[in-house]
N, C-alpha and C positions, 0 to 999 in steps of 0.2 A: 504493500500500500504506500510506496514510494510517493507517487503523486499528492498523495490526501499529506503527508507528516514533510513535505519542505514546503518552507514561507517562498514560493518563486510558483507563478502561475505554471503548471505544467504544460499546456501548448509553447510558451514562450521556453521553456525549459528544454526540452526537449527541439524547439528549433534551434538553438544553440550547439546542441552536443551535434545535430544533424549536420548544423555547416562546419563542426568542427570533422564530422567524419566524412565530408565531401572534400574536405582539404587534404584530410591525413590520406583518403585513400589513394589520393591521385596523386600524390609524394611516395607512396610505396611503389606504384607503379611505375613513377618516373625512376626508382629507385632498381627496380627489376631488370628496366629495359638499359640502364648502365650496367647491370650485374653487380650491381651492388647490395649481395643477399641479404647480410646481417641488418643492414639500414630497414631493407623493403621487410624483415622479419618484422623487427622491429615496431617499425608502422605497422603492418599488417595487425598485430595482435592489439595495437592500440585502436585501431579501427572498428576490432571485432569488441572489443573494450565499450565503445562510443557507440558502437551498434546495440550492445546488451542494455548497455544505461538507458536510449532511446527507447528500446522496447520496455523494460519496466516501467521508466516516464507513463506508456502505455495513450499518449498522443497518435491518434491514428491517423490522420491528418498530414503529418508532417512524418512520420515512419515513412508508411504508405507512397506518399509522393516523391521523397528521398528514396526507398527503392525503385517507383519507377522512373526518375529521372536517370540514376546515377545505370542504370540498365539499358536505357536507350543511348547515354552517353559511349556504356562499353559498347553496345554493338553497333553504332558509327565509327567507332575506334578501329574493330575488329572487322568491318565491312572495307573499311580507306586501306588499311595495314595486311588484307589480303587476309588476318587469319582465322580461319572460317572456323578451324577447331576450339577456337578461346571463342567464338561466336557460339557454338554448342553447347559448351560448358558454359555460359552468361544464359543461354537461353533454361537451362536445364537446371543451374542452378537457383536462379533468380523466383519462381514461386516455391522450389524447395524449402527455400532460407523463408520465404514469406509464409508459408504454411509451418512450420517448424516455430519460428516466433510465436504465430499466434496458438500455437497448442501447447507453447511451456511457460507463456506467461498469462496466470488466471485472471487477472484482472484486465489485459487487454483483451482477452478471450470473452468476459463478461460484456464486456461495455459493448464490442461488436456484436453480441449475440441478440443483446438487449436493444442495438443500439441506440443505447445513452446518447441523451441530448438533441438527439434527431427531432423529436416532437417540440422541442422549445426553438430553435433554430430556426422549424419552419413557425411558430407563432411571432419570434421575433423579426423575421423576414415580410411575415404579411402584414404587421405594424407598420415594420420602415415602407414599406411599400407604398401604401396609405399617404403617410406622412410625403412620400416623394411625389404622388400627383397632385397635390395641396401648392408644393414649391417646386416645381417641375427643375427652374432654369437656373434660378439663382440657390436656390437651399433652406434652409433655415438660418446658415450662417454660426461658424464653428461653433461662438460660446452658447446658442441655444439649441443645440442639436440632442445634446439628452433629456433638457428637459421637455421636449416638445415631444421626443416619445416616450417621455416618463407620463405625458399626459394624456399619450396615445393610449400605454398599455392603462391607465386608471378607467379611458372611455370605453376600453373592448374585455374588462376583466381580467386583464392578466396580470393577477397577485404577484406572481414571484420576480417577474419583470421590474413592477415598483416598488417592492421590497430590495430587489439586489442592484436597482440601477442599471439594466443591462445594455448594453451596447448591443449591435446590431450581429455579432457574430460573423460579420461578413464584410472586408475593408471596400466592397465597389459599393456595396451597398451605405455602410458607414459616410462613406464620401461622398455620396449625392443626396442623404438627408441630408447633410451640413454643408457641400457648397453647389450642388445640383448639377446640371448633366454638367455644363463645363466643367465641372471639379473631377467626374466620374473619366471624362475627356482627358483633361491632365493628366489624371491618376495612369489613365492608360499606356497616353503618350507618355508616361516617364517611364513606364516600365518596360514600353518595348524600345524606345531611345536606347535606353541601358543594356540589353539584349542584343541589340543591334550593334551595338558599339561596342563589346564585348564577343559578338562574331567578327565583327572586322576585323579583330585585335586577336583574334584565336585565343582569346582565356577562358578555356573551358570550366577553372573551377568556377568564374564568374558566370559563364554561361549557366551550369548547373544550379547555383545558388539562387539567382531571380529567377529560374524557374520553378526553386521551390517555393521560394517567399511567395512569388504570384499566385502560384497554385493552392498554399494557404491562406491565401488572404481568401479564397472562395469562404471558410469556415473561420475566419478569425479576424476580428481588425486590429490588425497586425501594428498598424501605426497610431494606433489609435493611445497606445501607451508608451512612456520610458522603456522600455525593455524591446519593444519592436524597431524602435525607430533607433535607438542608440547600433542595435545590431544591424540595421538597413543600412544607415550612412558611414557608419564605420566599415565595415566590409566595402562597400561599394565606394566609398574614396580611395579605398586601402589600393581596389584592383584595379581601378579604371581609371583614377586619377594620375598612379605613380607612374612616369616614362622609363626608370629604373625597371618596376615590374613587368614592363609591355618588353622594352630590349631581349629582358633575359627569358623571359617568358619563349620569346619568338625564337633563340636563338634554341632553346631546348627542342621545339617544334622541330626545328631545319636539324637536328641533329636526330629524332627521330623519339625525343621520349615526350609527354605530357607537359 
């Protein structure tokens, strides 16, 4: 019951350890394809480390997406680099490890079986919903965007809603009660901006990461807290900004590792 006993929201917790294991994995691998075994050991077990933590976190969200992005990542790897046999072994392995997870950890196994939270997500969905054809274009306008569905959920009965304060569970959603379609528009445009400029650039752990975070943000408003946003801008200055990391980045590329 890892999730329930640490002070650190567990979606937010678990994306953390996620992009920590999008980084380590792909440094083991750059580490393999130099022969550099003890290094790529190394990593390797710290990966499967950051994988175990993720799973009993038991965010399935951010698991989930994190396997299958970091899956499609290996088999364009293993598609470009001709090797079809590490393409088998990704394919064969990849719901092994995902079926395996969810049957030795009970508390991930419950939530999906139940699945938890699925019935408030959509009540909190058809709230903001509500509230978005009210302010179609402009919002509500960041500092009133809770409370105007705190007076949503009091108009449609949903107790635990204005008991807990809930956000929208959902950051596209999140972002167009409070600054309406343009903000929904921005929101987008920065994320495929960042994608795109992180393909040009060939930084796959970058390319990996905003595809998790976007993919999360479906069930989470991600930015909607300190602990979303510190890890969004941090990260994504760290790759996209430094010319130091694009050089060396690229020169690893042309030499043939990650």
């Amino acid at each position: 019951m890892l999730p329930i006993s640490v002070k650190f929201h567990a979606p937010y917790f678990s994306l953390y350890c996620c992009t920590a294991l999008i980084i380590t994995f792909w440094f083991c691998l750059t580490h393999i394809q130099k022969r550099e075994f003890w290094k790529a050991g190394f990593l390797g077990i710290a990966s499967g480390y950051l994988f175990a933590f993720s799973g009993v976190l038991a965010s399935r969200s951010s698991l989930a997406f994190t396997i299958i992005v970091l899956t499609v990542a290996l088999l364009v790897w293993g598609l470009k680099e001709r090797r079809y046999v590490a393409v088998l072994v990704i394919l064969s392995l990849a719901p092994i490890l995902a079926f395996y997870t969810y049957k030795k950890v009970p508390y991930l196994k419950s939530k999906l079986e139940s699945s938890a939270g699925l019935d408030e997500r959509l009540t909190l969905w058809e709230n903001g919903l509500e509230v978005i054809k009210n302010n179609l274009f402009l919002g509500t306008g960041t500092g009133d965007t809770q409370d105007t569905l705190t007076n949503t959920y009091k108009e449609n009965g949903f107790e635990n809603g204005v008991k807990e304060e809930l956000n929208m569970h959902n950051q596209y959603l999140e972002t167009t009660v409070g600054l309406g379609i343009i903000g929904l528009l921005t929101l987008l445009s920065m994320y495929f901006l960042i994608f795109r400029s992180a393909f040009v650039q060939k930084k796959i752990i970058l390319i990996c990461f905003i595809s998790v975070f976007s993919l999360c943000s479906l069930t989470e408003s991600l930015l909607d807290g300190r602990a979303g946003v510190l890890l969004f801008s941090f990260i994504v200055s760290l790759m996209l900004l430094n010319p130091m990391h694009s050089e060396t980045e690229s020169r690893s590329i042309e030499e043939g590792s990650l």
